[in-house]
C-alpha positions in Angstrom: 103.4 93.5 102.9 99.4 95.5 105.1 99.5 96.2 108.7 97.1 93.6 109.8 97.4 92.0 113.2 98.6 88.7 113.8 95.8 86.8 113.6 94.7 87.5 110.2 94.2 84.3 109.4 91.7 84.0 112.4 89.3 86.0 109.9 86.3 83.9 109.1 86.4 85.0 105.4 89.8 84.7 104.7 91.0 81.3 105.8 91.7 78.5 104.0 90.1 75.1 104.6 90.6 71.3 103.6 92.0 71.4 100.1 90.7 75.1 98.9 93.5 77.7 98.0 93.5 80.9 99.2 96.9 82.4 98.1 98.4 85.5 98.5 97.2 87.4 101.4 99.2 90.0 101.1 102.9 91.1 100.0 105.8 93.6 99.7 108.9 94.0 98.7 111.5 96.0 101.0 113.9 97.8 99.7 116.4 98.7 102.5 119.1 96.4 101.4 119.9 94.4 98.5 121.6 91.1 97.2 122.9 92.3 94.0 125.9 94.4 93.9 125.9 97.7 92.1 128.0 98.0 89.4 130.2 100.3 91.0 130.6 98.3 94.1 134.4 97.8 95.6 135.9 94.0 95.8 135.1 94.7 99.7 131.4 95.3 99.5 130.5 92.6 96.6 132.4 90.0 99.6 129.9 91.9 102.3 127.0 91.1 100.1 128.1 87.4 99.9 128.4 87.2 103.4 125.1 88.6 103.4 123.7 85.8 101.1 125.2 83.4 102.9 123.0 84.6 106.3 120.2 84.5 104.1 120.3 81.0 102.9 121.2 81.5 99.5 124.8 79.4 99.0 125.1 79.7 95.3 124.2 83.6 95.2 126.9 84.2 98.1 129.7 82.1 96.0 128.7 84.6 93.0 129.6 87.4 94.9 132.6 86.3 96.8 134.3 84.7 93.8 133.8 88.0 92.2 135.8 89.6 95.3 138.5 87.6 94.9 138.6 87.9 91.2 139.2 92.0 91.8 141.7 91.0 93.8 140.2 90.8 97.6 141.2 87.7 99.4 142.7 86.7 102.8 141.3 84.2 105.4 137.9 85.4 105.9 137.4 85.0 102.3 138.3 82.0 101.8 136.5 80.7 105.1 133.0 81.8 103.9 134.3 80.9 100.5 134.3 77.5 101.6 131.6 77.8 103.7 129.7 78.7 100.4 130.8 75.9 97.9 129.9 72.9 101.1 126.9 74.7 102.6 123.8 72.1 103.6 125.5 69.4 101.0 127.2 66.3 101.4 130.7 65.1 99.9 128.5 62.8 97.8 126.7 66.0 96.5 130.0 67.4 95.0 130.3 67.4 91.5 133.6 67.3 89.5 133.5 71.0 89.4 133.0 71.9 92.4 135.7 69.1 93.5 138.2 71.3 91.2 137.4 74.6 92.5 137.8 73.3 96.1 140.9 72.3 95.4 141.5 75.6 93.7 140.6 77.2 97.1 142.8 75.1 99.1 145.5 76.0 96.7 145.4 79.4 97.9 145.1 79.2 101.1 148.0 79.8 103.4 149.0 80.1 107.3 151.0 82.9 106.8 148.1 85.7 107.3 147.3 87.3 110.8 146.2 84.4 113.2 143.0 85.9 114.1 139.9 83.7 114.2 138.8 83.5 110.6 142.2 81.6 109.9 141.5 79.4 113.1 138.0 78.3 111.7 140.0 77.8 108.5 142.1 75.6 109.9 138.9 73.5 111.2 137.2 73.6 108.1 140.4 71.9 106.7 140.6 69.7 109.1 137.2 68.5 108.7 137.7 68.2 104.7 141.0 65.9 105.6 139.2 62.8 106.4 136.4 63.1 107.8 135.3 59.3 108.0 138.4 58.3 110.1 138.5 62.2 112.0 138.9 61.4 115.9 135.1 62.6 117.1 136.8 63.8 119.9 139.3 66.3 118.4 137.1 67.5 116.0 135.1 68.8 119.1 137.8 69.9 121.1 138.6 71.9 117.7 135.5 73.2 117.0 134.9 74.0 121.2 138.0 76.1 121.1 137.1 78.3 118.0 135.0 81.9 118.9 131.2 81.7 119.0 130.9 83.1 115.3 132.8 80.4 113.7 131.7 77.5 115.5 128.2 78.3 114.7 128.9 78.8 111.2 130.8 75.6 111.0 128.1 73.3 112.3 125.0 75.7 110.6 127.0 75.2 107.6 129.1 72.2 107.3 127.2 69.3 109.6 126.4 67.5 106.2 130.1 67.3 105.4 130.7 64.3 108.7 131.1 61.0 108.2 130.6 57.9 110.4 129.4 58.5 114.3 130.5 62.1 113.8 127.7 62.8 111.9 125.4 61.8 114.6 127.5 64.4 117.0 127.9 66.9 114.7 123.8 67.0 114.1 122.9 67.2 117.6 125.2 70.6 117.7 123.6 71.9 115.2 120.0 70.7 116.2 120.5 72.6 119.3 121.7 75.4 118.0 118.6 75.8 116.2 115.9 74.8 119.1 117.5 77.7 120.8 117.9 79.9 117.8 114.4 79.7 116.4 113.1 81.8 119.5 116.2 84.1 119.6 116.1 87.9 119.3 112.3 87.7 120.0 111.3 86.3 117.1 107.2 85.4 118.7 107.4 90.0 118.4 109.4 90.3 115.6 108.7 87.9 112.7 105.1 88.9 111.7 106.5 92.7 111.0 108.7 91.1 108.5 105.5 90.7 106.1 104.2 93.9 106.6 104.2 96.7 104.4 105.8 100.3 105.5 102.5 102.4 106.0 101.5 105.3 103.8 102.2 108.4 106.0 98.8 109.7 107.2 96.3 112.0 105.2 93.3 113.7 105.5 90.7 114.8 102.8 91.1 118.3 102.3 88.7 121.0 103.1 85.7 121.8 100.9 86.3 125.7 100.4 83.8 127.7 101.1 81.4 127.9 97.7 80.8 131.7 97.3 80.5 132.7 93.8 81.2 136.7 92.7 77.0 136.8 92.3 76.5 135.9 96.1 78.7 139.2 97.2 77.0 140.7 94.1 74.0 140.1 95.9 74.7 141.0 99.3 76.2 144.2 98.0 73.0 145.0 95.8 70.7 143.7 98.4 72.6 145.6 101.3 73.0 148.8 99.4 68.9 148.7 98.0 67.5 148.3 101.4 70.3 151.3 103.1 69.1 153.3 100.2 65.2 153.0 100.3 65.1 153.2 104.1 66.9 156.8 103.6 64.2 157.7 101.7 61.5 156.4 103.9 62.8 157.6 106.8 62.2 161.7 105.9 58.5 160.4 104.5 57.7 159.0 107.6 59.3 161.8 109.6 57.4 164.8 108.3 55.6 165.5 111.2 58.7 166.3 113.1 57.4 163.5 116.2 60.7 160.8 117.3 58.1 157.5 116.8 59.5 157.3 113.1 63.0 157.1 114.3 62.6 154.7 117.3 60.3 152.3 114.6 63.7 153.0 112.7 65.2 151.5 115.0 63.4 148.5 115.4 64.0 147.7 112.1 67.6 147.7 112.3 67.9 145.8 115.5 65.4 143.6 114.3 67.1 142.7 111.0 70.4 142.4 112.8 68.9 139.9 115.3 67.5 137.7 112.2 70.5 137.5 110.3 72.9 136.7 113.5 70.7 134.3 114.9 68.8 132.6 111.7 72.8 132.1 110.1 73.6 130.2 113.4 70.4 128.4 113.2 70.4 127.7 109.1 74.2 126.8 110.2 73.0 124.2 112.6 70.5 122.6 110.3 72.7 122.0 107.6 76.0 120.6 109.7 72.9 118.2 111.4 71.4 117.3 107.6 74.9 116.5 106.2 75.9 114.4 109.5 72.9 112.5 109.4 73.5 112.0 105.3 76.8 110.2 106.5 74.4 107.4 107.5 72.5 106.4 104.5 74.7 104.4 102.0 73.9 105.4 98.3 71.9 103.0 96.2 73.5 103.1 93.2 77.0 102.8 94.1 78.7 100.1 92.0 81.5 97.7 93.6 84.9 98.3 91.9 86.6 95.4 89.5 88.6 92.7 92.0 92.3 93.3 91.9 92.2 97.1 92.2 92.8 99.8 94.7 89.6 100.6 95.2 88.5 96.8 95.6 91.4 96.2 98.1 90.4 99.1 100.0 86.8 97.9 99.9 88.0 94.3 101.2 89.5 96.2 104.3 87.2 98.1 105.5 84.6 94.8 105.0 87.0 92.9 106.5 87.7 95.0 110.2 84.0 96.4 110.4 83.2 92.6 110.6 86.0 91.9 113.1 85.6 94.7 115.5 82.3 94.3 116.6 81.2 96.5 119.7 80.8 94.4 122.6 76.9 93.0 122.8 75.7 94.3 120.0 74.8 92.0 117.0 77.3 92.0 114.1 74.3 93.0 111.5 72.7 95.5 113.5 76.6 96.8 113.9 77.3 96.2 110.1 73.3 97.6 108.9 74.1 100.6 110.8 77.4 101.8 110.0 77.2 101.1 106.1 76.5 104.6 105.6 80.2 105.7 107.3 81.8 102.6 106.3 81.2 103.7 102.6 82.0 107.5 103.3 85.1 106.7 105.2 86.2 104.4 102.2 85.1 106.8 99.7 87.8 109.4 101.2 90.4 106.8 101.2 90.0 105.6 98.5 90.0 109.2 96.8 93.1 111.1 98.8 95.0 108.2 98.0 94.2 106.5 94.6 96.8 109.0 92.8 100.2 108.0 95.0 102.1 105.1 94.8 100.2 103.5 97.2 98.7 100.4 97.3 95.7 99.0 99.9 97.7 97.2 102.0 99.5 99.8 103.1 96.5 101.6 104.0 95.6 98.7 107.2 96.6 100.6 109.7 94.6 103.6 108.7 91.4 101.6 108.2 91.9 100.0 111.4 92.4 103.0 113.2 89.1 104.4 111.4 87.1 101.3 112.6 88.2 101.0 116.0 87.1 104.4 116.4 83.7 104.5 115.0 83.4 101.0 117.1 83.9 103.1 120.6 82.0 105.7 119.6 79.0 103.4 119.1 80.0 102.0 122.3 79.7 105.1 124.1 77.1 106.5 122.4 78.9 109.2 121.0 78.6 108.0 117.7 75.1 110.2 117.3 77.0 113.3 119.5 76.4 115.6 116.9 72.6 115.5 117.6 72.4 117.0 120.8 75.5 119.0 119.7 74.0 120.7 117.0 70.7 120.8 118.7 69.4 124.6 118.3 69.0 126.0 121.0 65.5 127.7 122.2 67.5 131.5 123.0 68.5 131.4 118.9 65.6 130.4 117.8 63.5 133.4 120.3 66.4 135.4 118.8 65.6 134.3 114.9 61.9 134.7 115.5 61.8 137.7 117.8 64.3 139.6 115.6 61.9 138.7 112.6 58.5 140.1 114.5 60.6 143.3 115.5 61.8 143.4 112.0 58.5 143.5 110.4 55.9 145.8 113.2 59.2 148.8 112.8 59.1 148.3 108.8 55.6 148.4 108.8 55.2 151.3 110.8 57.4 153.4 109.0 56.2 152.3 105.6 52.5 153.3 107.0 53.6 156.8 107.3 55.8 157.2 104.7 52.8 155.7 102.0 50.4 158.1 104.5 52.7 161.2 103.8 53.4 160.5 99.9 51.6 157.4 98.8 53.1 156.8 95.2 57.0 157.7 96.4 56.3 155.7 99.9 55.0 152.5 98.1 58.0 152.3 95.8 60.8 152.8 98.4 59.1 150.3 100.5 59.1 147.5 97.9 62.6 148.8 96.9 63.5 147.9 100.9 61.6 144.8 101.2 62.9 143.5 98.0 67.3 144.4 99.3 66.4 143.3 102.8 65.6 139.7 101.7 68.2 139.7 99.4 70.6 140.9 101.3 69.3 138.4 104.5 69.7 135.7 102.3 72.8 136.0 101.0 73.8 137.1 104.3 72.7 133.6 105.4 74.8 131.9 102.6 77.8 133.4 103.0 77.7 133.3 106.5 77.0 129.6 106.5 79.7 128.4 103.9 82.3 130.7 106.2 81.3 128.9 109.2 81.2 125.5 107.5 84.6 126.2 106.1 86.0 126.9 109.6 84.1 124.1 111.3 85.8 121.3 108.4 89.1 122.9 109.0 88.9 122.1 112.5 88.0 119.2 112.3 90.1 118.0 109.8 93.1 119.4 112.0 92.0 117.1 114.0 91.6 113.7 112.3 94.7 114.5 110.6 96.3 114.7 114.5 95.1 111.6 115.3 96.0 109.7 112.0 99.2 111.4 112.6 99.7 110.1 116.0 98.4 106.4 114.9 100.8 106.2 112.0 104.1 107.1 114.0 102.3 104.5 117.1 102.7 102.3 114.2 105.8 103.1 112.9 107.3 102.8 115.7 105.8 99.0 115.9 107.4 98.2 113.4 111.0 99.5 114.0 112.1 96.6 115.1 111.3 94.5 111.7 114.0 91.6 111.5 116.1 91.6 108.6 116.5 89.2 105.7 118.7 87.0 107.0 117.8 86.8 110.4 114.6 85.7 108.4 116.2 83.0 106.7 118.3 81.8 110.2 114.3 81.5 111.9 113.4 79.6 108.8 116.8 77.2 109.0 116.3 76.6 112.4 112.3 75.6 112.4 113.6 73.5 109.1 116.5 71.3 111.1 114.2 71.0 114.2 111.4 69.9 112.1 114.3 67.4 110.2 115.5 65.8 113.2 111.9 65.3 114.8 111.1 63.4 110.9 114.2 61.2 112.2 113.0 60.2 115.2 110.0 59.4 114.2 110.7 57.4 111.7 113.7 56.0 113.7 116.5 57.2 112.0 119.7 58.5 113.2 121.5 60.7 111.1 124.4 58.8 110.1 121.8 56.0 108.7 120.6 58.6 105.9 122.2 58.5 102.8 121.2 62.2 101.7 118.1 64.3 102.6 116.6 67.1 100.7 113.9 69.8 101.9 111.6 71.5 99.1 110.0 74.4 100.2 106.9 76.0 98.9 104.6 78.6 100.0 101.2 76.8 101.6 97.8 76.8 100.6 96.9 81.0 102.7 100.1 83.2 102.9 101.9 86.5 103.1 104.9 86.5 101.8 107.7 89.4 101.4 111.0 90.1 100.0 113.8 92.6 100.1 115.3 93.6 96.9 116.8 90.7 95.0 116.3 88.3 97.5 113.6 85.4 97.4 110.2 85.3 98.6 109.9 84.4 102.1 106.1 83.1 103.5 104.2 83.1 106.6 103.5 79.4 106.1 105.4 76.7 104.6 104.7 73.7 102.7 107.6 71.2 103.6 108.3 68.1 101.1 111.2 66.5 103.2 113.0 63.6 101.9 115.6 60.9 103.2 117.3 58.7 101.6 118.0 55.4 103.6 119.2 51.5 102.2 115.7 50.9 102.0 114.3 53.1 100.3 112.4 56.8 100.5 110.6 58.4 103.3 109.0 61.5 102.5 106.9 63.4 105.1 104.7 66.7 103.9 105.3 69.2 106.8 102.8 72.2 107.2 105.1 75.2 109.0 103.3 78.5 110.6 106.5 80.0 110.6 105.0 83.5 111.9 103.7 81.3 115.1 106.7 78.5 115.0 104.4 76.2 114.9 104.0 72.8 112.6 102.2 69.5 111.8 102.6 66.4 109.5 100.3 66.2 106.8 101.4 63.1 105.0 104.0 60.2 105.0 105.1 58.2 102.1 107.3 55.4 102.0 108.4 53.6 98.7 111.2 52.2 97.1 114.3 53.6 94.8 112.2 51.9 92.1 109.1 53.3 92.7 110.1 56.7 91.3 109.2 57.0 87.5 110.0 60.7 86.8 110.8 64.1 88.4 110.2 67.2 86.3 110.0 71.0 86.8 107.6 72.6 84.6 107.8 76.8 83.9 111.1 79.0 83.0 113.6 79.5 85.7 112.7 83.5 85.6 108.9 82.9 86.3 106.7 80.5 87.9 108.0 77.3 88.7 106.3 73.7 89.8 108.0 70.3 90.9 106.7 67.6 89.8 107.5 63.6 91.3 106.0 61.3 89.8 105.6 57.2 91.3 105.1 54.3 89.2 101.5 54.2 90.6 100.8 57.1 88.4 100.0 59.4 91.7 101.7 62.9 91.2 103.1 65.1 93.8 103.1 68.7 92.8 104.7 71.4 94.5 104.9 75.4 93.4 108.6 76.3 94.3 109.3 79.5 92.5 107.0 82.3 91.8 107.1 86.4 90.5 106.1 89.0 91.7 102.1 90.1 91.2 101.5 92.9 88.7 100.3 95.5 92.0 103.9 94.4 94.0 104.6 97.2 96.3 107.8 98.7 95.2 108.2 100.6 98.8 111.2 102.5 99.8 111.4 100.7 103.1 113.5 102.7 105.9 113.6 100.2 108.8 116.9 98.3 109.4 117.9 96.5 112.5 119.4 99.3 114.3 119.4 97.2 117.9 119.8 94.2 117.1 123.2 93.7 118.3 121.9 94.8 121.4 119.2 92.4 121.5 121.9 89.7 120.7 124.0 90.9 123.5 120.8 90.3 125.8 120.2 87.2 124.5 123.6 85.7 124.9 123.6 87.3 128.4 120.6 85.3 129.2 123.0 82.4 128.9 120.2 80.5 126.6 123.3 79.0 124.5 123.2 80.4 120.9 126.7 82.2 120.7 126.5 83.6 117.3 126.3 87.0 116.9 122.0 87.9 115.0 122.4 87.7 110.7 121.8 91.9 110.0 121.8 93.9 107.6 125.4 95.2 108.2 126.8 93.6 105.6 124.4 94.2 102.8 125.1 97.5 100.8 122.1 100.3 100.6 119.7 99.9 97.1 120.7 101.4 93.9 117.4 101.9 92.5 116.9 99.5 89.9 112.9 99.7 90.3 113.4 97.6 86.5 114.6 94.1 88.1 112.8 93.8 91.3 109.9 92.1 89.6 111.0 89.2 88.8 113.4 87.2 91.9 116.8 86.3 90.5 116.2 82.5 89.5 119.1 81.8 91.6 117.8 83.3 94.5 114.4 81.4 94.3 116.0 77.9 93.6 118.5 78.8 96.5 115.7 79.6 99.2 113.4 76.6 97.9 115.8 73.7 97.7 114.9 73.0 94.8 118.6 72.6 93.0 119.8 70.2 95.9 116.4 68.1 95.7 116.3 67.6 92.4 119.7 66.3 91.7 118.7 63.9 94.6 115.6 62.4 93.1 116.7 62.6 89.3 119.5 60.6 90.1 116.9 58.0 91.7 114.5 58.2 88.7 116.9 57.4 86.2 119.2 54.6 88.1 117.6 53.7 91.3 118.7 51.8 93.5 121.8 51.7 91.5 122.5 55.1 92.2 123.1 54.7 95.7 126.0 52.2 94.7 127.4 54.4 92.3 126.9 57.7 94.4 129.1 55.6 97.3 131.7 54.8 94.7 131.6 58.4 93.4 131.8 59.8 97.0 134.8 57.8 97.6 136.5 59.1 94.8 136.3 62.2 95.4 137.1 61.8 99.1 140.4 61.0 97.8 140.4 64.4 95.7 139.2 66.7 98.4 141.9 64.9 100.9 145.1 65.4 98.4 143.7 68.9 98.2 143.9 70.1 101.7 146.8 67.3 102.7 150.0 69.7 102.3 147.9 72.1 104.9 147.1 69.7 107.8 151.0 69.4 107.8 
């Protein structure tokens, strides 16, 4: 998942047009919960996890884990309510097979009355009542039924089990659970919530560390010699140049030593200056032989951040290559040090958005206020130092002289050699006086600044955090996605004029879109930022298929195709790729035109395996406000609750159980549909009505004895 904002997509450079495929934008995998159960796990937890699934969209995953509850010996009411709800979810009677006839009657079989008359065994009772006969059900008592039952069931029955109707009932049934969804798909503030979901945790914030101070043993060495030369030859100049018992070869003493004291203080602050102004100032100039990284790396992603926000936040009337010309200098720096504190962690660029953003916006208002050049003026020398330096260095130089005139006068050979000795240790000294100073001072001055920017990145990253606290959970995920995907159903039905009970089966294939994020929590399936939708329906006449483009960050959609042809007009249906890998659907009309659709996909190579902390900690509250506000959606928010912590298994996150991914695409469910059309056509409408029959009659001498 990278911390941009929520109108990536608004990026000129990173949009996709017409027909072209962008891709993945960006991904991550969240591992706060899980859909496998640990080996470990107690009967109890491996039914929680079901549950879980079940929130999540994923029927057949959620049947795994219950029927292993009940298989280590868990079972009551609640169990075998979701474990019906698992077997019938989204499908019709028609869509039952001979095993899964059997083990529903193998679930009726166990089911008794006798158990605590709490709610679950009250939706049980409606679930059986529903399987009975639902053709000749009274529409009315049905309602009444499903009215009376607590908010938690009801919405699981119709979310779950509207396909199951028969006759007018359907038609009733439908509308529930359409508007259930219209007011579901804006619950719990999804418009706030939703885009988090595809963003990465951030990397906690760093700062380059400080250059230490480069003073090598030889620059003390020298200071020491220098210092100790010069202290040494001026003690023998000074009873030279004193011989003649007068006090002027003490006071020119004197101005020596104030004199070389004024030039080191001052010329260190103003070699200090120059050098903190020269290596500012270098910040601007880009290097010329920099190389761009190879694509698909750290270092490239980072590279394609920083390009991407320094084009976006441009300062207010300035022209975006002026603003891009002059900041390549401190865009490259800035990237450099990113890309060199972070490239050994197990971090990855997108996780880095924040960071870069924060780095951006801030180098955009400083060239808005002109502050951007501060450091100018700021380290501007100023005329009292530079006196100082230069006074300090004219003092230095008439006292030396003067005592080295009477000292040569008084003993020329001696005098001469102890004033080259002093000349020689005072500039040796000075200058690596000067050095060491400097490198102290530019030491200090990092260090406070990198206290600093760390402060700041600090104080963006938990601004940030904190953002993102309130990231929705998986299945509240999947019950946004469910509820854009039954809205969008039932507009496809009105506009081609169809009323539920007139289609004969409908199946929804869904794909990732031409630009996306997408992210996952452990074992669980991809979900995207947009949606490709292949709907189909099933009528007498034939099949109408509508291609359905859904922003489902932004809850927004828009037709992109219809196509209506006969039972006959379908010559093959195929899925190409292994069922642990890529996958593509494939229909295929007698005119020869193809229809190809990615439904399954793995993880990339640079997936972000990140230890993701942020659960859903309010969101009961926020479903407490919500059903307060008296909007309608009774149902208590799909959390993570029920869904146990993550055991580690960094080995199988990168590749989606197949399961998982043909559960959250449709795929299973579609392509039984249209396989059946390709090989029998219209034929197997007839035969699926006789088959449904059939096992109408099964499924009602299974659940007979208990409507008694």
């Amino acid at each position: 998942m990278n911390g941009l904002t929520r109108d990536e997509d608004s990026f000129r450079g990173n949009i996709a047009r017409d027909n072209a495929r962008v891709g993945i934008q960006t991904e991550a995998v969240h591992l706060n919960i899980v859909y496998q159960a640990p080996p470990d796990a107690t009967p109890e937890k491996r039914f929680e996890i079901g549950v879980a699934c079940l929130d999540a969209g994923l029927p057949d995953k959620a049947r795994e884990h219950i029927e292993d509850a009940v298989a280590r010996g868990y079972e009551n009411n609640q169990v075998r309510f979701y474990w019906l709800l698992a077997l019938l979810s989204a499908r019709t009677l028609r869509q039952l097979g001979k095993e899964d006839v059997a083990q529903l009657r193998s679930i009726c079989d166990r089911v008794t009355w006798r158990d605590t008359q709490d709610e679950w065994t009250a939706g049980l009772r409606v679930i059986v009542s529903l399987l009975g006969s639902p053709a000749a059900a009274d529409p009315e008592v049905l309602l009444k039924q499903l009215d009376q039952l607590p908010p938690r069931q009801r919405d699981l029955i119709v979310g779950h089990l509207g396909a199951l109707l028969e006759g007018s009932m359907v038609d009733q049934m439908w509308q529930l659970s359409v508007d259930r969804a219209k007011a579901g798909r804006e619950a719990w503030n999804r418009r706030e919530r939703l885009w988090k979901f595809f963003e990465p945790p951030p990397a906690g914030p760093r700062a380059a560390p400080v250059r230490p101070a480069a003073i090598s043993a030889g620059d003390w060495l020298r200071l020491a010699l220098g210092t100790a030369g010069f202290l040494f030859a001026v003690g023998k100049l000074a009873p030279l140049a004193g011989q003649r018992g007068t006090l002027a070869p003490w006071f020119d003493l004197l101005l020596l030593g104030l004199g070389l004291v004024a030039f080191a203080v001052a010329g260190a602050e103003w070699r200090f200056r120059t050098e903190r102004r020269q290596a500012k100032e270098a910040q601007f100039v880009p290097s010329r032989h920099r190389r761009r990284p190879p694509a698909g790396g750290f270092a490239s992603g980072v590279d394609q951040l920083f390009d991407r926000y320094f084009a976006r936040y441009v300062p207010a009337g300035t022209d975006r290559d002026v603003w891009l010309e002059g900041t390549a200098g401190i865009r490259q720096r800035l990237r450099d040090e990113l890309v060199e504190i972070y490239r050994e962690q197990r971090v990855y660029a997108d996780q880095l958005a924040w960071l870069v953003r924060h780095l951006v916006g801030r180098v955009r208002r400083q060239w808005e206020n002109g502050s951007l050049t501060a450091y100018v003026h700021e380290l501007r020398t100023p005329w009292w130092v530079k006196l100082a330096c230069g006074g300090g260095l004219v003092t230095a130089t008439a006292g030396g002289l003067r005592v080295a005139g009477r000292a040569v006068s008084a003993s020329p050979l001696p005098g001469l050699a102890w004033t080259v000795l002093a000349v020689v240790g005072a500039i040796y000294g000075v200058w690596a006086w000067l050095y060491i100073s400097t490198e102290r001072r530019r030491e200090r001055a990092d260090a406070l600044e990198r206290a600093h920017e760390l402060a700041g990145r600090r104080l963006r990253h938990f601004l940030w955090e904190r953002k993102l606290s309130d990231r929705p959970s998986d299945p509240l995920v999947a019950f946004w996605f469910d509820c854009d995907r039954r809205v969008i159903l039932d507009e496809v039905m009105r506009s081609c004029g169809l009323r539920p009970s007139q289609v004969i089966a409908h199946a929804c294939l869904a794909s990732p879109a031409q630009s996306y994020k997408r992210a996952r929590v452990l074992d669980g399936p991809w979900r995207y930022s947009r949606y490709r939708l292949l709907l189909f329906l099933l009528t007498d006449d034939g099949v109408r298929q509508v291609d359905v483009d859904l922003d489902f960050v932004n809850g927004t959609h828009r037709v992109m195709g219809r196509h209506n042809y006969r039972f006959d007009a379908v010559a093959a249906v195929r899925v190409d790729g292994l069922a642990s890998s890529r996958q593509t659907f494939q229909l295929t009309l007698v005119d020869g035109n193809p229809i190809e659709v990615t439904v399954t996909e793995v993880a990339l190579g640079d997936t972000q395996l990140l230890d993701d902390t942020l659960v859903d900690d309010d969101l009961q509250l926020l479903a407490e406000r919500y059903l307060d506000g008296g909007v309608g959606l009774d149902s208590e928010a799909p959390s993570d609750a029920m869904i146990s912590d993550g055991d580690g298994r960094d080995g199988e996150i990168l590749g989606v159980p197949s399961t998982v991914a043909l559960d959250a695409s449709g795929l299973t469910n579609t392509l039984a549909i249209l396989e059946g059309i390709a090989a029998e056509g219209k034929e197997w409408v007839k035969r699926q009505r006789q088959r449904t029959e059939e096992r109408l009659e099964e499924v009602a001498s299974a659940v007979r004895r208990l409507m008694d």
